[in-house]
N, CA, C and O of each residue as an XYZ file, in Angstrom:
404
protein
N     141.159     82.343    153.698
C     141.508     83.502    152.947
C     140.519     83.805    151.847
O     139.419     83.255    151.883
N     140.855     84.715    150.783
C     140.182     85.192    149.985
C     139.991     84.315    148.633
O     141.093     83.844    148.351
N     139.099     83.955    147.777
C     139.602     83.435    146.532
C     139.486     84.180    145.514
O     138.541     84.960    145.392
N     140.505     84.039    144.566
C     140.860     84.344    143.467
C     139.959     85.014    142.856
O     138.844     84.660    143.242
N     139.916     86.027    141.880
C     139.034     86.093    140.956
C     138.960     85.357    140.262
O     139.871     84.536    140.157
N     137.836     85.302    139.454
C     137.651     84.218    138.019
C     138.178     84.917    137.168
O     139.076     84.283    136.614
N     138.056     86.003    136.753
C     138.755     86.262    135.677
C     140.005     87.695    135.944
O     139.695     88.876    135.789
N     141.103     87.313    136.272
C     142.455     87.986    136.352
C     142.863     88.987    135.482
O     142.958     88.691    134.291
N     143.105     90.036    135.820
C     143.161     91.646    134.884
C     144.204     90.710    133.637
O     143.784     90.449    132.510
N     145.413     90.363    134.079
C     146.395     89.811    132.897
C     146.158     88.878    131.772
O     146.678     88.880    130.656
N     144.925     87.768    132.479
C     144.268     86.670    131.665
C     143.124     87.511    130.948
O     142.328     86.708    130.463
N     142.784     88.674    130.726
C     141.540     89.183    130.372
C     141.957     88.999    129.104
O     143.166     88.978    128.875
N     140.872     88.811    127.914
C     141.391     88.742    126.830
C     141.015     90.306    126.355
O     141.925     90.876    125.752
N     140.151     90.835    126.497
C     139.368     92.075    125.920
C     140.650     93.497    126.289
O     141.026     93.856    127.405
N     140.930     93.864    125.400
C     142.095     95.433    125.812
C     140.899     95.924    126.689
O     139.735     95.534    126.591
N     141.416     96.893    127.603
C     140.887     98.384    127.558
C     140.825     99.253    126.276
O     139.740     99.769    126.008
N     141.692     99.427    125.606
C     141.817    100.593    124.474
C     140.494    100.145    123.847
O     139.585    100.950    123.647
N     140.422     99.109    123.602
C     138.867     97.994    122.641
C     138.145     99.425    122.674
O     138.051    100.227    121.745
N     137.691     99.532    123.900
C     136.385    100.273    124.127
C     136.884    101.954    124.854
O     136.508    102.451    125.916
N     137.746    102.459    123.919
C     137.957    103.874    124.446
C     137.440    104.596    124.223
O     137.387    105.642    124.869
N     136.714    104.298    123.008
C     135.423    105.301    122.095
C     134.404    105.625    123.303
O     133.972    106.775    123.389
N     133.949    104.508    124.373
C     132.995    104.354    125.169
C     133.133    105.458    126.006
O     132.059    105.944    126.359
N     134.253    106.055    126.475
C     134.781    106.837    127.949
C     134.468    108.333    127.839
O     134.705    109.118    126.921
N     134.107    108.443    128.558
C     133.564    109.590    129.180
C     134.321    110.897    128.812
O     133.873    111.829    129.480
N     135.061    111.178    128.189
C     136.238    111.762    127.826
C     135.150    113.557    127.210
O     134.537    113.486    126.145
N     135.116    114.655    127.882
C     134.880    115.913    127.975
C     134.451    116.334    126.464
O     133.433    116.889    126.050
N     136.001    115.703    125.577
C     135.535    116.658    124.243
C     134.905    115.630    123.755
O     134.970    115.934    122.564
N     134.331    114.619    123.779
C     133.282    113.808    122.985
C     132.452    114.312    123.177
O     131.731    114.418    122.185
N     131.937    114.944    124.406
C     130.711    115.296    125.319
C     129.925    116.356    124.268
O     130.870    117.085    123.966
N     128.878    116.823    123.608
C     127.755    117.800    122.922
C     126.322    118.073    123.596
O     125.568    117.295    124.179
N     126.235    119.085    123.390
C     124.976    119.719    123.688
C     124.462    119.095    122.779
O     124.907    119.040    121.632
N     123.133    118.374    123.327
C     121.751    117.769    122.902
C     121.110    119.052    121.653
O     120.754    120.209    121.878
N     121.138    118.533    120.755
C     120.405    119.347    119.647
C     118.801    119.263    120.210
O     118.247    118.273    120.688
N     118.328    120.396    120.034
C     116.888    120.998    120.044
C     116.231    121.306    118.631
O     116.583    122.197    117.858
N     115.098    120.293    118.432
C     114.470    120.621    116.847
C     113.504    121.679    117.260
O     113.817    122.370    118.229
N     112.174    121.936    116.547
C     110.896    122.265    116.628
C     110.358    121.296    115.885
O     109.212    121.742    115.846
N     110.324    120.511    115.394
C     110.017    119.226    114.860
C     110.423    118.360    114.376
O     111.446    118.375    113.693
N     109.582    117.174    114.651
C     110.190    115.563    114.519
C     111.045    115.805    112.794
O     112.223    115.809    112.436
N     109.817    115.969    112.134
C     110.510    116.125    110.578
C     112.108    117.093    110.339
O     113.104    116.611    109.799
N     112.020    118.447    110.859
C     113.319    119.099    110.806
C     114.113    118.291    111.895
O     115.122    118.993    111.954
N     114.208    117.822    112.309
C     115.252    116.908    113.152
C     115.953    115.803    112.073
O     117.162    115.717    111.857
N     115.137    115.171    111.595
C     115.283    114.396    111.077
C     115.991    114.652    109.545
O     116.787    113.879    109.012
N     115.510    115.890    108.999
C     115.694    116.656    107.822
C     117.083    116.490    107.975
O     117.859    115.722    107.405
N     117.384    117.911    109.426
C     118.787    118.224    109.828
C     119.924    116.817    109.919
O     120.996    116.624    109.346
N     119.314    116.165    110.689
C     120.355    114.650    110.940
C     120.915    114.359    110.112
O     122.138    114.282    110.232
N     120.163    114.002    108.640
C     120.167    113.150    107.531
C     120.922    114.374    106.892
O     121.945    113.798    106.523
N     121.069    115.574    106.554
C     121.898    116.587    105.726
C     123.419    116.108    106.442
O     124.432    115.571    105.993
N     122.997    116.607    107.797
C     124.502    116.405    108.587
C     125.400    115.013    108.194
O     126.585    114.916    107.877
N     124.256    113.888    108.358
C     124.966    112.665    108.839
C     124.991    111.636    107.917
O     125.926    110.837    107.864
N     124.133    111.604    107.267
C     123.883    110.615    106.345
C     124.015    110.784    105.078
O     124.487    109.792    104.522
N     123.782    111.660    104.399
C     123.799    111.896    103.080
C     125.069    112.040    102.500
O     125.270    111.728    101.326
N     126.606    112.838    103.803
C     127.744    112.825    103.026
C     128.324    111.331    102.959
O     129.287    110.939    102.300
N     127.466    110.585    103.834
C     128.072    109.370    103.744
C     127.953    108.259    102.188
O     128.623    107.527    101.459
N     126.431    108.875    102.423
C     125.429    108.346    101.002
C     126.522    108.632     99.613
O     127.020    107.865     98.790
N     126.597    110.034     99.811
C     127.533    110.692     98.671
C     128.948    109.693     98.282
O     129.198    109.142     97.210
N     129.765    109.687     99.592
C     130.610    109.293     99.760
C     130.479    107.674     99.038
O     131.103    107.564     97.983
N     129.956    106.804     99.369
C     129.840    105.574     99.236
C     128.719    105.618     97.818
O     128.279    104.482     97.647
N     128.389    106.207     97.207
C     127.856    106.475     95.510
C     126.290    105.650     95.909
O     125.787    104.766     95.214
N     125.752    106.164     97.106
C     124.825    105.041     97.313
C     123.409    105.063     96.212
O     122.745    104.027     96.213
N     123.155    105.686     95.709
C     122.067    106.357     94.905
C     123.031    105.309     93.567
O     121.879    104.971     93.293
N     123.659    104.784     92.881
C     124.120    104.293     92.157
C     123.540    103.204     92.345
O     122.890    102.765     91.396
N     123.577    102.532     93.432
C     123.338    100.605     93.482
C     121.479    100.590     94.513
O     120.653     99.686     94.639
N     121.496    101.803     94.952
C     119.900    101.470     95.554
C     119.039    102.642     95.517
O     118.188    102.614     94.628
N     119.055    103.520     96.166
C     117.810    104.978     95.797
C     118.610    106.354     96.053
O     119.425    106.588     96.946
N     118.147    107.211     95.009
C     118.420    108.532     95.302
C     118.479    109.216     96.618
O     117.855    108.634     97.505
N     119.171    110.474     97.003
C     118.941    110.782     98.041
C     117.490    111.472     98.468
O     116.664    111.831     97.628
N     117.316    111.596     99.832
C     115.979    111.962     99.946
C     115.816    113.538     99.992
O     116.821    114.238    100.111
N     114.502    114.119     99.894
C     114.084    115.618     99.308
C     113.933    115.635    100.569
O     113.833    114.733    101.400
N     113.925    117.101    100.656
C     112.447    117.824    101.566
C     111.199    117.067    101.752
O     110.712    116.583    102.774
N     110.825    117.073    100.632
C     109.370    116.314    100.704
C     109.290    115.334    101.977
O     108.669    115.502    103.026
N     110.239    114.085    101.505
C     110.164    113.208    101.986
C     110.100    113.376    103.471
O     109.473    112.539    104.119
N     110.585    114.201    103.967
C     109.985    114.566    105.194
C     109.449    115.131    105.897
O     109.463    115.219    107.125
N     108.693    115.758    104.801
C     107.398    116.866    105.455
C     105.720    116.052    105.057
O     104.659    116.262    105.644
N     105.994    115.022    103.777
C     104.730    114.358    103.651
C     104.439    113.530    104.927
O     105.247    113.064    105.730
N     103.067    113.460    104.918
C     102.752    112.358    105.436
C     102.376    110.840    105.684
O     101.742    110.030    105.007
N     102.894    110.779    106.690
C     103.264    109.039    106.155
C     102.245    107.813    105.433
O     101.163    108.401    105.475
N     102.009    106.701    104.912
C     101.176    106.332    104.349
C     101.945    104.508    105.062
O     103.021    104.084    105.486
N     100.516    103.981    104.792
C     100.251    102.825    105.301
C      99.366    102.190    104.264
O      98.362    102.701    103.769
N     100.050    100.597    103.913
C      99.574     99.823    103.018
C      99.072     98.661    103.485
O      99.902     97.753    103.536
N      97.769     98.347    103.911
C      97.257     97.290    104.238
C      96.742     96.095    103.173
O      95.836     96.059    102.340
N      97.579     95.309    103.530
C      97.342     94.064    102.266
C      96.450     92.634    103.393
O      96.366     92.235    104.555
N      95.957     92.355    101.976
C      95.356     91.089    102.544
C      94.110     90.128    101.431
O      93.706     90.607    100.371
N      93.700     88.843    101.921
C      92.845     88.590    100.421
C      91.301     89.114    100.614
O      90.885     89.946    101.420
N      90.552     88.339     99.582
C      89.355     89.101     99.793
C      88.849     88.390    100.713
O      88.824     87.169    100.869
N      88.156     89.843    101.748
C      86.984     89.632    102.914
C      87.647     89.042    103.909
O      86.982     88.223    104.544
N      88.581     89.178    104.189
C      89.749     88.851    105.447
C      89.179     90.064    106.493
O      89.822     89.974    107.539
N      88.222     91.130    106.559
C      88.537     91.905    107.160
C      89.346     93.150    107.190
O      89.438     93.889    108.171
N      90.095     93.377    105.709
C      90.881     94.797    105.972
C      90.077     96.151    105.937
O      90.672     97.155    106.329
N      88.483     96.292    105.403
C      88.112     96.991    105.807
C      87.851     97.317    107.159
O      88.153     98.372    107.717
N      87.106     96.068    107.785
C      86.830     96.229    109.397
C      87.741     96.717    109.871
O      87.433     97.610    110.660
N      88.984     96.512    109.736
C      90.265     96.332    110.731
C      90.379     98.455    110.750
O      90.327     99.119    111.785
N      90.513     98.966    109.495
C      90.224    100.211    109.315
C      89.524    101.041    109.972
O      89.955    101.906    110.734
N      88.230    100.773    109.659
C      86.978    101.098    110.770
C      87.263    100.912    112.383
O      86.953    101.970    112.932
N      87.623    100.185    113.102
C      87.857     99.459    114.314
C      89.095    100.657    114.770
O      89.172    100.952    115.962
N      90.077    101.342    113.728
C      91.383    101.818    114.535
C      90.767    103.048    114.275
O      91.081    103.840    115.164
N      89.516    103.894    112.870
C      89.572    105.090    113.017
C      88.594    105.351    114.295
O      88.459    104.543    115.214
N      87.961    106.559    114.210
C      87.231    107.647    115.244
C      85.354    106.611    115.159
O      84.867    106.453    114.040
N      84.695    106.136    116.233
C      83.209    105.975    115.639
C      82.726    107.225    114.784
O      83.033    108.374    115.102
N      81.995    106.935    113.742
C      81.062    107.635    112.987
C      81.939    108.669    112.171
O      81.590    109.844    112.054
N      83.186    108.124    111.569
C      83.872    108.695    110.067
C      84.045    107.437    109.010
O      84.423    106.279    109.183
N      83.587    108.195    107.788
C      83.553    107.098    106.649
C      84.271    106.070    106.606
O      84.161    105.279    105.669
């Protein structure tokens, strides 16, 4: 005959309900937002999603203000540390274009 399963719907320890958030269920379902850019995507997200949370939870009280515009229209910056003559110039040179300063 057949054997058993190993693990028996009644012996399962995990609910179904656990994971109802997971299901496929119509009105969870949204149209994919469309930016024109990485930055306004990101702008938009963070107005929508994050910041009432920020608000909510006084987060600018115990760690940083909320973020501007700016912050996501500058461009990004990169801090290369290291001691002297390790190479952090070379390393510079080596990732830009041959023949720029």
């Amino acid at each position: 005959g057949s054997q058993p399963p190993l693990y028996p719907a009644a012996a399962s320890p995990v609910s179904s309900s656990m994971f109802s958030w997971v299901s496929k269920d119509a009105r969870r379902k949204k149209e994919p937002e469309l930016f024109q850019t990485v930055s306004e995507g990101l702008r938009q997200l963070y107005a929508q999603k994050l910041l009432p949370l920020e608000e909510h939870c006084r987060f600018r009280e115990f760690h940083s203000a909320a973020l501007e515009d700016a912050d996501f229209d500058n461009k990004p910056m990169v801090l290369l540390v290291g001691q002297y003559s390790t190479g952090k110039t070379t390393f510079i040179q080596h990732l830009m274009e041959p023949g720029l300063p």
